[in-house]
N, C-alpha and C positions, 0 to 999 in steps of 0.2 A: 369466694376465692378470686387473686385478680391474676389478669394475665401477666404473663409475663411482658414487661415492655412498657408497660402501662403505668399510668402516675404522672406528677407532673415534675415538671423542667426536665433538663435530656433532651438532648437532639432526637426528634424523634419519636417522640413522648405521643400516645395519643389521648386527647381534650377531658374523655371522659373516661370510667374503669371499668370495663365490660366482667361479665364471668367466662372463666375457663369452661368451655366445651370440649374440649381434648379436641385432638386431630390436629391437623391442618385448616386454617383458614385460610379465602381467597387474596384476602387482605394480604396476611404472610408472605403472598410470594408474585403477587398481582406483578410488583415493580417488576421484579424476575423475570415470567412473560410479558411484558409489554417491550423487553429489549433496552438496550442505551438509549439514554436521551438526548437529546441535542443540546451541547455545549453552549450556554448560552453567555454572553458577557456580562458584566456589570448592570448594562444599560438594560437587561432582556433580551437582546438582540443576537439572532442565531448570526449575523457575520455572512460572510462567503466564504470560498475555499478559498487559500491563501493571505485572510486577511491579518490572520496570527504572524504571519512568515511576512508582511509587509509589502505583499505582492499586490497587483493591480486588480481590480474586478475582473476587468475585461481586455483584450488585445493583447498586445505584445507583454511578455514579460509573465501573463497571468496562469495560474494553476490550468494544465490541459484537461478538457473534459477527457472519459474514458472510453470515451469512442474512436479517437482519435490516437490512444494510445493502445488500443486494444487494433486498430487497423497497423497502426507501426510495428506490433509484435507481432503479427502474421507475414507481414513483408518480410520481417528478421529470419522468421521462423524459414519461410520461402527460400531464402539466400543461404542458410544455415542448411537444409535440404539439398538443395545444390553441390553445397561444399563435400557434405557429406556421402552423397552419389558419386562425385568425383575422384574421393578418396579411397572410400572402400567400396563403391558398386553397391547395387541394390540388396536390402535386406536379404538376409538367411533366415528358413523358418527353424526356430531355437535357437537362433544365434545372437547374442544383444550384441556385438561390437556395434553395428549402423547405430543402434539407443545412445551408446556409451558417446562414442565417436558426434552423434549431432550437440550432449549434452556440451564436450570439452569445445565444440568449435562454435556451440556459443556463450558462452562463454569466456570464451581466447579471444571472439569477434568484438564484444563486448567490451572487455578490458582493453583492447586495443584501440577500438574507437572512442570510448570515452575521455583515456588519456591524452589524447592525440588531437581529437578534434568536439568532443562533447556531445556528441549524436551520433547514432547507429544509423545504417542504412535507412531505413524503416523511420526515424525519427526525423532524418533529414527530406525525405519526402514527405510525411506530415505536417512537417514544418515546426517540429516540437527538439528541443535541448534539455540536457539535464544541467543543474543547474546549482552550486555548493550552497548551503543554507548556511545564512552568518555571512562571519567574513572568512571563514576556515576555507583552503582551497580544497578540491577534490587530490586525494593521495592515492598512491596505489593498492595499499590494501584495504581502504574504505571502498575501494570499485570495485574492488576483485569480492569482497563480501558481499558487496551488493547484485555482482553478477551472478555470485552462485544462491545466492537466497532466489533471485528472480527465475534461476534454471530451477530450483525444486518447486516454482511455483506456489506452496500454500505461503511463504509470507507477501507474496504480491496482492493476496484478496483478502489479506488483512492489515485495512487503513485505516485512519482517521479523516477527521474532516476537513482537512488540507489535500485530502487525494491523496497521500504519501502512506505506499504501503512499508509494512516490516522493512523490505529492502532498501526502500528510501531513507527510512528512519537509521538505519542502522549505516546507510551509505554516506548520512548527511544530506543527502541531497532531494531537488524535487525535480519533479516534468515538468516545462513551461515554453507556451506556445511562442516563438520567435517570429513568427509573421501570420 
């Protein structure tokens, strides 16, 4: 008996026709754990980050590493902390208004400085802009989706390989280092 999958032509097809042993084999599902592969071009070549998006290797203009951006959201975070002490005083135990109250002001901090000037506190001393991918400009409900995708956090540590998480994708936009 042959396995299933097996035979020739099909994408996919393997060479020879083995027997059905029942179960699972490792074969089966190997791809599965080993994870995503790297996207590779035409040529073979895995690229850099931003080279899809037509941006530079390196310096001005190019995809920020996440170090960089990961030290801007902590500034943010900082200044957002701030605001939020200033507004409603320090945490209540069982109280989320402080939770609620840091989410909206950044949020509000976010949509505000992006519109306005393309960088968040925190970006503007990294020295990192966000930046509309194409020729589409940044609108305000493409920032405002992308501010609140990057406040619930899980679509931000889901990227690709341009460094553009969910909220960037979804924002249009990318990070990129301006000095």
């Amino acid at each position: 008996m042959l396995r299933a999958g097996t035979g020739s032509g099909g994408a996919g097809a393997r060479a020879r026709a083995e027997p059905y042993r029942g179960g699972v084999d490792r074969k089966d599902i190997g791809s599965w754990l080993s994870g995503p592969q790297i996207d590779t071009g035409l040529d073979g070549a895995a690229g850099y980050p931003g080279e899809r998006l037509g941006l530079p290797e390196s310096g001005r203009g190019s995809v920020t590493p996440w170090g960089r951006r990961v030290v801007a959201l902590v500034f943010d975070w900082f200044v957002v902390l701030g605001v939020s002490l200033a507004l409603v005083g320090p945490p209540q135990p069982g109280d989320d208004t402080f939770g609620l109250v840091n989410l909206a002001v950044l949020v509000l901090m976010y949509v505000t400085l992006l519109m306005t000037a393309g960088v968040t506190l925190g970006m503007w001393f990294m020295g990192l802009a966000v930046w509309p991918v194409g020729s589409q400009r940044l609108s305000l409900l493409r920032v405002a989706a992308r501010s609140v995708l990057l406040a619930l956090v899980i679509p931000a540590v889901i990227y690709d390989r341009d460094r553009r998480g969910l909220h960037d994708k979804v924002g249009g936009t990318v990070v990129v280092r301006v000095r």
